[in-house]
BAKOL-95415 format. One record per residue (C-alpha): residue number from 1; x, y, z; residue in one letter. Coordinates in steps of 0.001 Angstrom, whole numbers. Example, Ala and Ser with C-alpha at 12.3 -4.5 7.8 and 13.67 -1.06 7.14 Angstrom:
BEGIN
[1; [12300; -4500; 7800]; A]
[2; [13670; -1060; 7140]; S]
This chain:
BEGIN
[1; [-8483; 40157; 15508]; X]
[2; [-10507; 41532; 18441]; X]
[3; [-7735; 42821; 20261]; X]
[4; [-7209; 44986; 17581]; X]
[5; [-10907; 46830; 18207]; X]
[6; [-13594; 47812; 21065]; X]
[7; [-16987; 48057; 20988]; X]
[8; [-18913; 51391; 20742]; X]
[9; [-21298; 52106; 23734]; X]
[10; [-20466; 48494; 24992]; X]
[11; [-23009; 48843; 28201]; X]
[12; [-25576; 49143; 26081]; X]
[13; [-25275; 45464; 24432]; X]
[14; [-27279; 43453; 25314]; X]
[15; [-26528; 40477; 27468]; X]
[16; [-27684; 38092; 25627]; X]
[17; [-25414; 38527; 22799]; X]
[18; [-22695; 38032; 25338]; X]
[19; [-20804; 34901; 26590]; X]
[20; [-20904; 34415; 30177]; X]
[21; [-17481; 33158; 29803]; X]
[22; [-15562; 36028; 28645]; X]
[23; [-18602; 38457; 29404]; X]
[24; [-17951; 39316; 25792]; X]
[25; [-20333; 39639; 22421]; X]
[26; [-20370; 36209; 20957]; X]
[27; [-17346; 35741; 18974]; X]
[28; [-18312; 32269; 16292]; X]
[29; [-20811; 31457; 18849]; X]
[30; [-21274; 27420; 19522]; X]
[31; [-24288; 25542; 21478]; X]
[32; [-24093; 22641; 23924]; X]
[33; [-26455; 19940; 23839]; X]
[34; [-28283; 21689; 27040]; X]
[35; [-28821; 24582; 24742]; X]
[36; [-26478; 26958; 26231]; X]
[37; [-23936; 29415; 24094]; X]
[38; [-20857; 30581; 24140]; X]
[39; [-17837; 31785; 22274]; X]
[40; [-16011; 28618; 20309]; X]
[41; [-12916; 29665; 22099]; X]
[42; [-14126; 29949; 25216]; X]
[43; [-16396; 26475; 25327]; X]
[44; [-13114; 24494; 24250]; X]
[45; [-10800; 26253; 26958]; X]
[46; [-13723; 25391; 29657]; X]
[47; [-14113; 21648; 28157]; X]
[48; [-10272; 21060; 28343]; X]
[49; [-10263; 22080; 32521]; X]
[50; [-14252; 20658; 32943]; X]
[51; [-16108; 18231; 31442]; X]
[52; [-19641; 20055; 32430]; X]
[53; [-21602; 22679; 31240]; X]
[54; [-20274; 26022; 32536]; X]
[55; [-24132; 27361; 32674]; X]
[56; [-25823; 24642; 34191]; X]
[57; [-23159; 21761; 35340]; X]
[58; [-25745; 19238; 34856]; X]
[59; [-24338; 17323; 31607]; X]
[60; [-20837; 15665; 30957]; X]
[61; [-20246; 17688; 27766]; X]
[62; [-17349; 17253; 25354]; X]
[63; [-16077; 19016; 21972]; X]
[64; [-17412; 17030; 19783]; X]
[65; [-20693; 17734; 21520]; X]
[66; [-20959; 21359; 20547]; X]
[67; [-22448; 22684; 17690]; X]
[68; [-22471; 25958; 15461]; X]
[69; [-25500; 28504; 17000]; X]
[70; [-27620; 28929; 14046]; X]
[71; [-30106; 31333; 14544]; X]
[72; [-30070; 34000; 11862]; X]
[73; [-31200; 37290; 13902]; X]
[74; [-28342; 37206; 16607]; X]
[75; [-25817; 36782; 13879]; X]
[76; [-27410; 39638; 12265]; X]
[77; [-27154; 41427; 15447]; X]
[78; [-23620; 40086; 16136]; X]
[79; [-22390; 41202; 12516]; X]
[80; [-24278; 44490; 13061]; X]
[81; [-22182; 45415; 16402]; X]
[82; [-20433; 48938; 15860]; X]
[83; [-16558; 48935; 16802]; X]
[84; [-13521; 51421; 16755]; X]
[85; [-10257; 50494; 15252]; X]
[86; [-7107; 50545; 18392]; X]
[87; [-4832; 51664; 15439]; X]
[88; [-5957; 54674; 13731]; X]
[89; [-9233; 55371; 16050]; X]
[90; [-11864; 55164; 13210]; X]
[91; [-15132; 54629; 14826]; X]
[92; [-18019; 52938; 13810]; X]
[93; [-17070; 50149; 12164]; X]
[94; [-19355; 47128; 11774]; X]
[95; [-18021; 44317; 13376]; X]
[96; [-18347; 41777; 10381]; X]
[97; [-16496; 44380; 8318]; X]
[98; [-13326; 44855; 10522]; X]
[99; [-11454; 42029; 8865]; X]
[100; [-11030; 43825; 5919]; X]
[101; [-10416; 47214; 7466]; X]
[102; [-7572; 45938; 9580]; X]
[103; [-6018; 44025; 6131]; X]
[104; [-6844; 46303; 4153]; X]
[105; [-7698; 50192; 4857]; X]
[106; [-6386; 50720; 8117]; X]
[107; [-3839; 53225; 7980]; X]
[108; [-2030; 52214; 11165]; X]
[109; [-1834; 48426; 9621]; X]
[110; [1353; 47035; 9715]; X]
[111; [3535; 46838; 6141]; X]
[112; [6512; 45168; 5256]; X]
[113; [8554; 47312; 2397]; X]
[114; [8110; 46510; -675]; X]
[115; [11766; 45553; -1162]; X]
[116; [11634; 42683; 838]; X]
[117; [12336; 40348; -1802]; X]
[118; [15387; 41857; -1331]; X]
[119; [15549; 41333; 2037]; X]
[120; [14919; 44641; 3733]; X]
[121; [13825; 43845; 7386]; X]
[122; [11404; 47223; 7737]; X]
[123; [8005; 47309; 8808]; X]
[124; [5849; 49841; 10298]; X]
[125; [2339; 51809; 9772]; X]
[126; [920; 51857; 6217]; X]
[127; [294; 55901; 6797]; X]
[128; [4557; 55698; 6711]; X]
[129; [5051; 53509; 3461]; X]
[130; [5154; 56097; 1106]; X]
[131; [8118; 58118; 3255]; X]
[132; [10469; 54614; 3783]; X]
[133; [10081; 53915; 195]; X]
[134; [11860; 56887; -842]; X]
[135; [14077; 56454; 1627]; X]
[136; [14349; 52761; 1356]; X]
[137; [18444; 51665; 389]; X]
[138; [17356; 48507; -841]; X]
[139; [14829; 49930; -3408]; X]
[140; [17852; 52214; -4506]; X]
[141; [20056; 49670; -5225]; X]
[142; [17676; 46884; -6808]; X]
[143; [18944; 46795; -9596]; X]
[144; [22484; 45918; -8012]; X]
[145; [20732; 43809; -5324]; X]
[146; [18750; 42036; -7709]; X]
[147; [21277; 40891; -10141]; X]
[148; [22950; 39579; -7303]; X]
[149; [20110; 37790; -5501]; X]
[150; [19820; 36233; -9220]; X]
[151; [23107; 35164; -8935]; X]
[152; [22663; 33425; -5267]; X]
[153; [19544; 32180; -6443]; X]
[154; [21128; 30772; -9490]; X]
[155; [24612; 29224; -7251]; X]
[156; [21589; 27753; -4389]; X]
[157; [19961; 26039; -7929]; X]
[158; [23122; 24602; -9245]; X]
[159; [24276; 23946; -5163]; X]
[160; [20789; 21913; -5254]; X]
[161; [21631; 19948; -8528]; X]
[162; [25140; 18940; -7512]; X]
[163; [23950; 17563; -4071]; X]
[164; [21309; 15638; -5995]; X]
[165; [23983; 14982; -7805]; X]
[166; [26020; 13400; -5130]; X]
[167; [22887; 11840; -3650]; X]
[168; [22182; 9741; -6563]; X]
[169; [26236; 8881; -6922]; X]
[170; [25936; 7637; -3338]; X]
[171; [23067; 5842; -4045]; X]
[172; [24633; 4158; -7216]; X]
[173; [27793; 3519; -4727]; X]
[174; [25530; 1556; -2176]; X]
[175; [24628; -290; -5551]; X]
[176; [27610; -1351; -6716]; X]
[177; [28769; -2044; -3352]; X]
[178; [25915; -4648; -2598]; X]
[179; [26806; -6409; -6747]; X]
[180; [30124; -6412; -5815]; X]
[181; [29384; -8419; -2270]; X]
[182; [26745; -10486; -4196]; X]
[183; [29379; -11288; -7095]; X]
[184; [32445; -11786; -4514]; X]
[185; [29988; -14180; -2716]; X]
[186; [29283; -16171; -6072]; X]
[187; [32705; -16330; -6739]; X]
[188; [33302; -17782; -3582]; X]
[189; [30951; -20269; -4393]; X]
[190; [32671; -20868; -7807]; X]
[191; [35894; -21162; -6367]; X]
[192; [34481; -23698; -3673]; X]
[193; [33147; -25645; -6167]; X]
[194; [36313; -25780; -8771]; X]
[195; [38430; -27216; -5423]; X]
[196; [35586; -29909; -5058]; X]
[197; [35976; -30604; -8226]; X]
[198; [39556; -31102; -8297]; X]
[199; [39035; -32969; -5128]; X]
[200; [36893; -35080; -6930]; X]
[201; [39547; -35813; -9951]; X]
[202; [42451; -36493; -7543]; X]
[203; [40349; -38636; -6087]; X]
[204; [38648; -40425; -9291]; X]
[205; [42632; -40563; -10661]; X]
[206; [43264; -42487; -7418]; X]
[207; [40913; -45058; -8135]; X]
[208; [41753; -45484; -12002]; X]
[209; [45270; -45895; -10822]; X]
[210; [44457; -48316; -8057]; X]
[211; [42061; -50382; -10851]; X]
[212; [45203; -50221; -13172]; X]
[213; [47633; -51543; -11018]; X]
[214; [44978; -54203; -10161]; X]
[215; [44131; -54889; -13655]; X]
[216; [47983; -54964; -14695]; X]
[217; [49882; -57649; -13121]; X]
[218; [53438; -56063; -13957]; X]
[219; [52524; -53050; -12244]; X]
[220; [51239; -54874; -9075]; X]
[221; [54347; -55779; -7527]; X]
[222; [56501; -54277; -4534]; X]
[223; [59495; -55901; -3249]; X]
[224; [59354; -54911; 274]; X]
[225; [55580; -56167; 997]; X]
[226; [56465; -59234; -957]; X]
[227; [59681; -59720; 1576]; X]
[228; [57373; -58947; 4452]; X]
[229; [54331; -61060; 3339]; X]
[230; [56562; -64492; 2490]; X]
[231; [56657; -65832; 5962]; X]
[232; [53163; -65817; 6852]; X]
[233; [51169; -69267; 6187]; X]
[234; [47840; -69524; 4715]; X]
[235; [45110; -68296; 6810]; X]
[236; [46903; -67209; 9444]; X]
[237; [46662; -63475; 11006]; X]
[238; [48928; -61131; 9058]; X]
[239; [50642; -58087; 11036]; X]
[240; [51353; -54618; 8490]; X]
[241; [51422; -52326; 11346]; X]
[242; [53902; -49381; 11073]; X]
[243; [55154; -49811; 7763]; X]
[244; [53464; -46393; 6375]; X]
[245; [51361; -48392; 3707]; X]
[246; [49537; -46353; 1266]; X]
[247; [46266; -46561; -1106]; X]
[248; [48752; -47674; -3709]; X]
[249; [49884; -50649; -1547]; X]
[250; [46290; -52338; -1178]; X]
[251; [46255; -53684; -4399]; X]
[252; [49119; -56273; -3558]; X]
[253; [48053; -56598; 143]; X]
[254; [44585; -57739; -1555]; X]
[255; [46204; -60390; -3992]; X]
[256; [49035; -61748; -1945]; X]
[257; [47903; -61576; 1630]; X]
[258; [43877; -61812; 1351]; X]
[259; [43483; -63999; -2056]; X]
[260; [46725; -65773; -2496]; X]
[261; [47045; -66476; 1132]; X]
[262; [43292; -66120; 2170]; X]
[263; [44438; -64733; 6095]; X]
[264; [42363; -64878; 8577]; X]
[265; [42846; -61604; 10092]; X]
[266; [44714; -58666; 8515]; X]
[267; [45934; -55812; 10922]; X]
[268; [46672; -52437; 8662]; X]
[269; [46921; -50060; 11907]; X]
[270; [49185; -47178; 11935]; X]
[271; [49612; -46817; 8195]; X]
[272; [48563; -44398; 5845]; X]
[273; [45625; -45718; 3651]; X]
[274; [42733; -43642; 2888]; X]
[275; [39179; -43506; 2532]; X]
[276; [39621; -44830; -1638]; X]
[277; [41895; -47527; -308]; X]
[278; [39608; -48864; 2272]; X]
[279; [36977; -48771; -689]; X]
[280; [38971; -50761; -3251]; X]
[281; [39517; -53281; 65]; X]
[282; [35807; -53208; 930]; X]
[283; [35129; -54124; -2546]; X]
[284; [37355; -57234; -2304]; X]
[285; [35886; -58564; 883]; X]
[286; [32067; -58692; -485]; X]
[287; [33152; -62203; -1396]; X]
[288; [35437; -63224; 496]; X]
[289; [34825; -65999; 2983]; X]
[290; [38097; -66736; 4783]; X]
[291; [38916; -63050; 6626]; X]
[292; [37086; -62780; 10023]; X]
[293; [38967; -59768; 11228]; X]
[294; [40275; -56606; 10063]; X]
[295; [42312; -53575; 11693]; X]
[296; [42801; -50376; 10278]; X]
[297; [42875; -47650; 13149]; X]
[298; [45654; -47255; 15344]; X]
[299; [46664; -49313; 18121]; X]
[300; [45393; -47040; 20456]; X]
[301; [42187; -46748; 18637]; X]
[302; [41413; -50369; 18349]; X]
């Protein structure tokens, strides 16, 4: 705001309404701790390039260190300093009442037109308002311009709602995208379960078939084993490797070769009997006394 005004009769200020800073009347005049004043603007620049006391250089000094000058009669005086306007030239003006002539009365002020709700980029000197605005194209045609401003105003609205719209849609996606992950993931776990399950039932069927065929004495008979099994002599070590034995085959390995015969070793490598029909054997041997060794791995295992 002072560039827009000079003081009347200047020399004849006195000095010690001026800062020694800008060699200007005080301008919201602030004090340092050592008592010395000067414009707020020009104290802060100095502060920012030296830490001192531009008058007297004697104290470290920061912003937060200054305060507002308070005494009454040189803000009087201040406030009481005559100016003249750059614009229009009116003289005279107190300085505590230019503000308001440079926003309000100045003639020379700067104006936007008063179509520039509808967007009409002119500005110049209030003293040339009145002679644009009869001129002005866009005042002409506001009711034209205006409808359609209402109309872009009322497309941006409805542009605004859809992409709020589409925001909350994509939000709802990311939803549904994270339940979907979350119920694919459970259903993962259901399926995982359901096969350990079944795993569990083939295996549980296993073993009621291996206790029927135990329990059952026409079931418990095979040929082949009983062909293979007839040479050996009691407690002797009995061979069964290679002959692709299963879980169902324990059974009549237990009674004829490990009760009937009571062996002292049995050797089972290179067969197929599983973890149910090693159990069903394990079982057996908690009271038996007679076997001392048993092989179930392969030979080169053993």
């Amino acid at each position: 705001m002072a560039d827009n005004y000079e003081y009347m009769n200047e020399a004849s200020i006195d000095n010690s309404l001026k800062c020694i800073l800008c060699s200007e009347p005080f301008i919201n005049p602030y004090s340092t701790l050592c008592n010395h004043t000067f414009c707020l603007s020009c104290i802060t620049k100095s502060i920012e390039e030296h830490d001192r006391c531009p008058t007297c250089g004697k104290r470290s000094i920061s912003i937060q260190g200054v305060k507002p000058f308070i005494n009454s009669s040189i803000h009087d005086l201040l406030d009481r300093l005559l100016v003249q306007c750059r614009l229009c030239r009116q003289s005279n003006i107190p300085r505590s009442s230019f503000s308001e002539h440079a926003t309000q009365t100045c003639p020379k002020r700067i104006v936007n037109c008063s179509a520039i709700d509808l967007k009409c980029p002119w500005q110049g000197p209030q003293d040339e308002f009145e002679i644009h605005s009869k001129q002005c194209h866009y005042e002409i045609m506001r009711p034209l311009l205006g409808n359609l401003l209402d109309t872009i105003q009322s497309l941006s609205n409805r542009v605004q709602r859809n992409e709020e719209c589409i925001n909350s849609l994509v939000t709802e996606n990311q939803q549904l995208q994270h339940a979907n992950r979350s119920l694919i993931h459970i259903c993962r776990q259901q399926y995982q379960s359901i096969r350990d399950i079944k795993s569990q039932q083939h295996q549980l069927k296993e073993k009621l078939e291996l206790v029927e065929i135990l329990s059952n004495p026409n079931l418990n008979h095979n040929p082949r084993l009983n062909e293979i099994l007839s040479p050996y002599r009691s407690y002797s070590s009995i061979i069964l490797t290679d002959l692709r034995l299963n879980n169902f085959d324990i059974s009549f390995i237990i009674q004829q070769a490990v009760i009937s015969k009571q062996c002292s070793a049995l050797i089972l490598s290179n067969n197929s009997i599983g973890t149910i029909g090693i159990e069903v054997l394990s079982n057996t041997l908690r009271t038996n006394l007679s076997l001392r060794r048993l092989y179930l791995k392969a030979k080169h295992d053993e």
